[in-house]
N, C-alpha and C positions, 0 to 999 in steps of 0.2 A: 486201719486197713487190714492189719491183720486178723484182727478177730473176724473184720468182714471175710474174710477169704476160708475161714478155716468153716467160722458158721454154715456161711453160705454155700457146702457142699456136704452139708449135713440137712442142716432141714431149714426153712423159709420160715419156720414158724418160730425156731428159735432163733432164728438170723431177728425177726421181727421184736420179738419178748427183746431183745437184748439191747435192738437199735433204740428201741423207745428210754428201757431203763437206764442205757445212757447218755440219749438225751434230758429224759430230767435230770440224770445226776451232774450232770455240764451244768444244766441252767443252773439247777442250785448253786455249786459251788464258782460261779464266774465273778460273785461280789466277791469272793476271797482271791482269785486269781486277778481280779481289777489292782486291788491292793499291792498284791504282788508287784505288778507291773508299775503302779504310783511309785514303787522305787527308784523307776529308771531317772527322771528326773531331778530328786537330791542327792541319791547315789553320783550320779554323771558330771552335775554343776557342783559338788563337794573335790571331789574328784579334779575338775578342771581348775579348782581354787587353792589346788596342792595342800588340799585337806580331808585325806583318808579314811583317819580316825574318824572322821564324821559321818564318811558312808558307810562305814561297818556298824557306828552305830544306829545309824537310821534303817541299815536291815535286822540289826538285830532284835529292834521293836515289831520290825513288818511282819518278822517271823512269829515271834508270840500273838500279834494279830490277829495272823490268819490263822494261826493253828485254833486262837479261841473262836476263829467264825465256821470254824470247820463243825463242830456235831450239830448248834442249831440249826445249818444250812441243812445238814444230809440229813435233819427228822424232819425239816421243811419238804426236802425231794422228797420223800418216802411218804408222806403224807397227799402229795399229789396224785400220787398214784390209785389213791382210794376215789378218786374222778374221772378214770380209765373207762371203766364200765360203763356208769351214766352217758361219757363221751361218745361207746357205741362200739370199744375197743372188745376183741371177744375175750372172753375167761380166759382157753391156753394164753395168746398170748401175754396176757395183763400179768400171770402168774410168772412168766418167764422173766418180765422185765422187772418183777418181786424183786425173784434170785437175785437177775444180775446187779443190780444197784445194792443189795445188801451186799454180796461178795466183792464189790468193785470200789463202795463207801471208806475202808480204812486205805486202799491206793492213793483218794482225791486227797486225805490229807499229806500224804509225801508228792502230791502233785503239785501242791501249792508250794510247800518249802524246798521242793527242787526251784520252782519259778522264782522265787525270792533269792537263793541262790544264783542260780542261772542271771537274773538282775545285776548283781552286783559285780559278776563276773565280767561282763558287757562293759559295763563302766570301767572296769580296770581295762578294758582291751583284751580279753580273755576270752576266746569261745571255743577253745580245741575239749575243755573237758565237759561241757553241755554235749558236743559229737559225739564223743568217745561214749558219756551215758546213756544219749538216746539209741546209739546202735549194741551199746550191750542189753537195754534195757528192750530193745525188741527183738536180739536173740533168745532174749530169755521169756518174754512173751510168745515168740514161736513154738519154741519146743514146748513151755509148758502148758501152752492152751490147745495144741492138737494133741497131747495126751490126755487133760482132763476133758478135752468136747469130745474126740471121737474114740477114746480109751483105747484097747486092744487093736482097733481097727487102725493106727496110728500107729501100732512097732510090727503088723502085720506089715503095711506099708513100708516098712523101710526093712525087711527080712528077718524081722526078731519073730521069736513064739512068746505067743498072748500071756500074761501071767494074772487074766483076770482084773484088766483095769475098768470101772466101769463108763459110762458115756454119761456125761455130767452137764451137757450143753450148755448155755446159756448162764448156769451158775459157772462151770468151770472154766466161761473164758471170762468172768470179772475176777478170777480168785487168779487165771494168772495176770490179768492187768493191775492189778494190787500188787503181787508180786515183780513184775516189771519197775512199776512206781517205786519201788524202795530199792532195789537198784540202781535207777536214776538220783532218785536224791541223794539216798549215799556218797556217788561218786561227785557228786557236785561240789555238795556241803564237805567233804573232804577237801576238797582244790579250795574252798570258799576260807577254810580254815589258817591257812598261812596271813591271810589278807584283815588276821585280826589286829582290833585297836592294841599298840602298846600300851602301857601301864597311865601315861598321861593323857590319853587320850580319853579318859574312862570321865573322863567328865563334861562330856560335850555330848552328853543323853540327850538323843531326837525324841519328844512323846510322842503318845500317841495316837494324839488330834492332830502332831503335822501330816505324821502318815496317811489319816484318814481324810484330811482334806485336800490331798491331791489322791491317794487313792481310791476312794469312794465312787467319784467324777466319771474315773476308769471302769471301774467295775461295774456302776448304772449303766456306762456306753454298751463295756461288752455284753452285761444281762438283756438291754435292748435288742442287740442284736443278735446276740445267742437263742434268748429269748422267745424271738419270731421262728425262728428254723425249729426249735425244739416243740412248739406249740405247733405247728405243721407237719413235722414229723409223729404227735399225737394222732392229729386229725386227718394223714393218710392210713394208720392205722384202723381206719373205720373200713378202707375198705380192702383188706384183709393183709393174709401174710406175705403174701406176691407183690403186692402193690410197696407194703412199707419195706421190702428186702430190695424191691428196686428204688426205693425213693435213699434208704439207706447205703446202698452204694453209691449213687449220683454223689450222694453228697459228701460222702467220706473222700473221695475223688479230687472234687473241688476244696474240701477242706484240706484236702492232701496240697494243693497248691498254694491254699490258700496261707500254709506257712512260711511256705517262702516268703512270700508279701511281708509278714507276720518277722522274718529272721531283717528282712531289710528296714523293716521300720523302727526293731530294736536299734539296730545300730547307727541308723539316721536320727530316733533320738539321743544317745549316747555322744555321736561326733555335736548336735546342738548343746547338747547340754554342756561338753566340754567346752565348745567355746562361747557358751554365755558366764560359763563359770573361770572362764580365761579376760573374759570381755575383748572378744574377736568379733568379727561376722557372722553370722548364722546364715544369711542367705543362700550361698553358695550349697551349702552343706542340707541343706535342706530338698534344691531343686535336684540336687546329685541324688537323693534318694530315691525323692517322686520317681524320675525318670528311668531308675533301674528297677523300682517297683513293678512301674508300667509295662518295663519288656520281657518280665521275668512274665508275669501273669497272662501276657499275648502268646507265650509258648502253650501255657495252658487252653488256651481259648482255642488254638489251631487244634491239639490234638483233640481234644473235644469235640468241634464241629467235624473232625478230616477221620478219626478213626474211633467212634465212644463204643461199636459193639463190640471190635476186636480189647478194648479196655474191660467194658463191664464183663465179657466170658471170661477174664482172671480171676471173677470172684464167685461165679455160678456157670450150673450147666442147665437152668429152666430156664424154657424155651422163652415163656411168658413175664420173665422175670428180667433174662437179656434185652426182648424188645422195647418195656418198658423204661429199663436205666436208660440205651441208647435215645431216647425221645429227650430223658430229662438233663444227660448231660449235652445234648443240644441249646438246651435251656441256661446251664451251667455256663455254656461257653460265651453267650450275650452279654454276663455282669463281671467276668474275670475283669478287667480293665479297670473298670469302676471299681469294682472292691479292690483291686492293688492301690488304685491312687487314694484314695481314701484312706485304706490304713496307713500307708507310710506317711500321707499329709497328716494324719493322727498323731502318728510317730514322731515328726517333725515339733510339731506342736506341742506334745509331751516334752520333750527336750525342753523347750523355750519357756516350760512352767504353765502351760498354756490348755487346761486340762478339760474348762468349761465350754469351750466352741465345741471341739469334738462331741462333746457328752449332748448339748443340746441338739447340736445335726444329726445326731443318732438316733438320737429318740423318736426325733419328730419325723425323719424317713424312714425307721421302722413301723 
């Protein structure tokens, strides 16, 4: 949302270059962030079995993991990109969404090993230093992608004299999302660091076919779904930079609520997983999530239908560009509900080891 904001009162064309390049660079990289997330479950049920050492080692596999899924994925998204043109996408923007995935590429690998972090955290009962990252980690994406997108015109803004910074658009707000990303992992992986195996614990190595077969599951689910939006957000691009900067707000919007959903499901899986790894109930703990998913995501749905142009004018001032978001997060505000209960009944299910339902319902209503 940020980069949406700072883009989007510079030019539609790099607001567009930028929405696309990062949506390939999401699709690519979501089999590595599935993985991630496959931790919550042995992490959580190790965890509830008053055995630690076993979930620090099963992240400390998840990590090498992902880190090896990380460059064939991002020469996978960059490669897509040479499909842009035939698709009908115009040259500026195709070249914008170059940049931004090349400057944005070495972020997604501290994105992943922040989330594998961030996992393990969940299952100890731990989420204040995930907050603490994400809010340093988008101060520091503010300030530094309204100096490298709008250069000078950015310490003009706040009463400084210019010293010649230039306007970097597009490249300049993946280069500060990269930089953000290593501030989040950082502070993560620091907190993550106390919660290492002791010396006897060093031999209760998780490989890395269990990882991959609960997170794999995960990551088809989220690529399905990621997926679809990201192949849509392509193919608004056809028809041009106004259309994909409003299709690109709507949806950063919704995606913006859509973590909430996303924070209740981590932790609905974590309370299951604890008490399957206790051998307690699970049910309770399960419908407790759904249900808080469900209300969290109806506040979304209100604002949406009740005020979407006083929302989308925070991130633009075309005229053509407002009217548009306001049509589509109307649109936006129809599936809030549906997608809260789903991901958290995902989440739920995650816990319980339960990785293949999800993944097939995904698939097949994407």
């Amino acid at each position: 949302l940020v980069d949406i904001a700072v883009l989007g009162r510079v030019s539609a064309t790099e607001l567009a270059g930028a929405a696309i390049g990062r949506s390939i660079g999401f699709g690519a990289i979501t089999l590595a962030m599935g993985v991630s997330t496959g931790l919550e479950p042995l992490a959580a049920q190790a965890i509830g079995a008053g055995e630690p050492d076993r979930a620090w080692q099963a992240f400390k596999t998840t990590l090498r993991t992902v880190l090896l899924l990380w460059a064939p994925l991002m020469l996978l998204g960059y490669a897509v990109t040479f499909l842009l043109v035939p698709l009908g996408v115009a040259a500026p923007i195709v070249s914008r969404a170059r940049d931004y995935m090349v400057a944005q590429s070495p972020g997604l690998a501290f994105t992943v090993a922040f989330l594998a972090g961030k996992t393990l955290l969940q299952a100890h009962g731990k989420t204040r230093p995930a907050l603490v990252a994400s809010i340093a980690g988008n101060l520091v994406n503010l300030v530094v992608c309204n100096l490298l997108v709008r250069g000078d015109d950015a310490l003009v803004g706040l009463g400084l004299r210019p010293v010649g910074l230039p306007q970097l658009g597009a490249w300049g707000a993946g280069v500060a999302f990269s930089l953000a990303q290593v501030v989040l992992a950082a502070i993560v992986l620091a907190s993550v660091w106390p919660h290492r195996a002791r010396p006897r614990g060093a031999g209760l190595a998780v490989p890395a076919r269990t990882i991959l077969k609960v997170g794999l599951p995960v990551g088809m689910q989220m690529l399905a779904e990621y997926g679809v939006f990201s192949f849509a957000a392509l193919l608004v691009g056809r028809f041009g930079a106004e259309s994909e900067s409003a299709h690109q707000i709507a949806l950063g919007l919704a995606s913006f609520m859509y973590m909430g959903a996303l924070g209740v499901a981590g932790a609905t899986a974590v309370r299951v997983g604890h008490a399957v790894g206790s051998g307690t109930s699970v049910r309770r703990r399960g419908f407790v999530g759904i249900v808080a998913g469900a209300m969290f995501m109806c506040t979304g749905a209100l604002a949406f239908a009740l005020v979407p142009t006083l929302l989308v004018r925070v991130f633009t001032d075309e005229p053509r560009v407002i009217m548009l978001g306001a049509r589509l997060l109307g649109i936006a505000a129809l599936f809030q509900l549906f997608d809260g209960v789903q991901t958290v009944a995902g989440g739920a299910l995650r816990g319980a080891g339960d990785v293949r339902f999800p993944f097939v319902a995904n698939v097949l209503a994407h």
